[in-house]
C-alpha positions as CSV (number, residue, x, y, z in Angstrom):
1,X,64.7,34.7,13.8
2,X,62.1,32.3,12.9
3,X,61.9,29.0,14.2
4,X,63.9,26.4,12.2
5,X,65.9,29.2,9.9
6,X,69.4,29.4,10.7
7,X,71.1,33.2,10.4
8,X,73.2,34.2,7.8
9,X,76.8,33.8,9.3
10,X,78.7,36.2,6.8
11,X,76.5,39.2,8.1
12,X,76.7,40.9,10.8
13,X,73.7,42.2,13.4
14,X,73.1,45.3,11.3
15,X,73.3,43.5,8.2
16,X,77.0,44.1,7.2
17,X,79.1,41.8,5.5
18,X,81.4,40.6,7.8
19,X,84.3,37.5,8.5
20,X,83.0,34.0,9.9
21,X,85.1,33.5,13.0
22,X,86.5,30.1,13.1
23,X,89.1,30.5,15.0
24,X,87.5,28.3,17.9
25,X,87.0,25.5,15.8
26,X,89.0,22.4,15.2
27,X,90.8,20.9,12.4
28,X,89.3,18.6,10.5
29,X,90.1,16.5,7.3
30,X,87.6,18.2,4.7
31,X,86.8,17.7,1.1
32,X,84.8,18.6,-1.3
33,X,83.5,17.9,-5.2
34,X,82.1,19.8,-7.8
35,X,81.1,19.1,-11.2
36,X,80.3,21.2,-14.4
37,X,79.6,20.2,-18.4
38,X,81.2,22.1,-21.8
39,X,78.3,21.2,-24.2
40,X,80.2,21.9,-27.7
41,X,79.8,21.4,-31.4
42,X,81.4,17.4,-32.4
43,X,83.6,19.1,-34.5
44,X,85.1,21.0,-31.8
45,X,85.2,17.9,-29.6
46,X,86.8,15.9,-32.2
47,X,89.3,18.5,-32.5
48,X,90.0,18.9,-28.8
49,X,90.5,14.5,-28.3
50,X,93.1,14.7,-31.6
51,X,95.1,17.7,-30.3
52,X,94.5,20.1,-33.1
53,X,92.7,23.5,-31.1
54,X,95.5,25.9,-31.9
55,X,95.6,27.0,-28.7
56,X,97.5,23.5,-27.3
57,X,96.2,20.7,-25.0
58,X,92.9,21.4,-24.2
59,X,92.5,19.2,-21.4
60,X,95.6,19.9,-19.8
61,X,95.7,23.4,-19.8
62,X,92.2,23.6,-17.9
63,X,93.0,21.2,-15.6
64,X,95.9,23.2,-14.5
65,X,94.1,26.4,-14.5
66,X,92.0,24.7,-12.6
67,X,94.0,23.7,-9.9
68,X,95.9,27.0,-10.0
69,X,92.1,28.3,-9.6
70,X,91.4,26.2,-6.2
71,X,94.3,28.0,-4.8
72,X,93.4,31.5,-5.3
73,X,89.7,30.9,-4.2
74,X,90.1,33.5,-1.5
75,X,91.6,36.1,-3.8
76,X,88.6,36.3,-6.1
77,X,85.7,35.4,-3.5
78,X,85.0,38.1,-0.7
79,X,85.0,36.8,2.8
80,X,86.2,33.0,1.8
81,X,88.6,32.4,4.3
82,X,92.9,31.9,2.5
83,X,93.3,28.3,3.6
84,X,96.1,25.6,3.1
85,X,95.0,23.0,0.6
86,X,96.9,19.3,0.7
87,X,95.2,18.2,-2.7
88,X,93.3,18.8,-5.8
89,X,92.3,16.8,-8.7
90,X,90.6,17.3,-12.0
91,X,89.2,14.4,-13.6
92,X,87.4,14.3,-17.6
93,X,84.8,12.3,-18.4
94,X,83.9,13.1,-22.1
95,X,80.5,11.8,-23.8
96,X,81.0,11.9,-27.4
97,X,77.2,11.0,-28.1
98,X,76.3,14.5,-27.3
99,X,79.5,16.4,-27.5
100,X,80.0,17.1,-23.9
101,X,83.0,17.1,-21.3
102,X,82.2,16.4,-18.0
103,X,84.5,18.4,-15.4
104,X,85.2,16.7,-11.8
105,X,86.9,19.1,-8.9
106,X,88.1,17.5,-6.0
107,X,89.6,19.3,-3.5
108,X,91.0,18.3,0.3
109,X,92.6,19.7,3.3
110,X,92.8,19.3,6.7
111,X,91.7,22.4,8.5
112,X,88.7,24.6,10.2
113,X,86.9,25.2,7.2
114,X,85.2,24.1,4.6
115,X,86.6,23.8,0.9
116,X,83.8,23.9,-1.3
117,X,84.2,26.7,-3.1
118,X,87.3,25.6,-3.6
119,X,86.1,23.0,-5.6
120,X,83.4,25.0,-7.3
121,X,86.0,27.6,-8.3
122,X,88.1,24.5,-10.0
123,X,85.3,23.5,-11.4
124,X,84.4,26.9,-13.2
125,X,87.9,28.1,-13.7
126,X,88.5,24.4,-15.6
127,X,85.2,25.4,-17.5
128,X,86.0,28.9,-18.8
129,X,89.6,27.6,-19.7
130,X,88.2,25.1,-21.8
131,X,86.1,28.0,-23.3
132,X,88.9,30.2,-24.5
133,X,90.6,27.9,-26.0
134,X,88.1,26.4,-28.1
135,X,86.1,29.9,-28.6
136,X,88.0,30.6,-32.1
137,X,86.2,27.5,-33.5
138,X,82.8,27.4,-31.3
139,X,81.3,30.4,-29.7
140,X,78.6,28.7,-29.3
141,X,80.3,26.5,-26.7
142,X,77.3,25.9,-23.6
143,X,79.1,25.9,-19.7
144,X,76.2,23.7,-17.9
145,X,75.3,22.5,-14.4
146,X,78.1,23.7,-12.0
147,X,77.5,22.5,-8.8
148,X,78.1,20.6,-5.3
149,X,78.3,17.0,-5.5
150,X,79.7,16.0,-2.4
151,X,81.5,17.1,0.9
152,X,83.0,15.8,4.2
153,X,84.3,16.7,7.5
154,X,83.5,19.4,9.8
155,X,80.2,19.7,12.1
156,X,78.0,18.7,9.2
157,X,79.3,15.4,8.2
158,X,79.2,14.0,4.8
159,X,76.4,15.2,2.1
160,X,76.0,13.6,-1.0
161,X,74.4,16.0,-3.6
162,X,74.5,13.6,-6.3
């Protein structure tokens, strides 16, 4: 290995996927954020903020989804460890200027592993919720800038993305 790389932990020496073992290490209090932009038409956002999309409450719906998301991050990502989550928020911050929601996922527990994608899994889920339940009036709907903003606990500490 090259000086100053670190290994790839979900692989194995012969280059198999494989489980990170984390069995040996302790509990810690761990969370994470991700964030993520719908980009729409401002007829569509108007539409969404006076409760008319056909479909029902945008806003809430995704938000559920996207805590029901969080919690089957192990289910739909391979070797992402099932863990027990204590808490997970969706926040909206809308920007009518330019016709964009912004999505924030925070997710915590207290255990061995990370939860970061987790909270990019709420994050996305939220997205794509909000997606098809607006798509009848705007296919043209833009899902922007998913990412890592922040996340504590464990070895690594605290790292602020954003």
């Amino acid at each position: 290995m090259p000086r100053g790389k670190k290994a790839l932990t979900h692989l194995d020496a012969s280059g198999k996927p494989k489980m990170v073992d984390i069995g040996g290490k302790a509990d810690t209090r761990r969370e994470a954020t991700a964030k993520g932009i719908v980009r729409m038409q401002p007829a569509t956002f108007n539409l969404i903020y006076r409760g008319q999309i056909a479909k029902g409450d945008v806003l809430t719906v995704a938000q559920l989804a996207g805590i029901m998301a969080a919690k089957q991050t192990a289910t739909l990502i391979p070797l992402c460890h099932p863990i027990t989550i204590d808490d997970v928020s969706i926040f909206f911050q809308s920007y009518e200027a330019d016709s964009t929601i912004e999505i924030t996922a925070t997710v915590r527990s207290t255990g061995k592993t990370g939860v970061e994608m987790e909270a990019l899994t709420a994050a996305a889920v939220t997205a794509l919720t909000m997606y098809d339940m607006c798509k009848a009036v705007d296919r043209g709907m833009h899902i922007e800038n998913i990412r890592l903003v922040r996340k504590s606990g464990g070895k690594s500490g605290t790292i602020a993305l954003e």
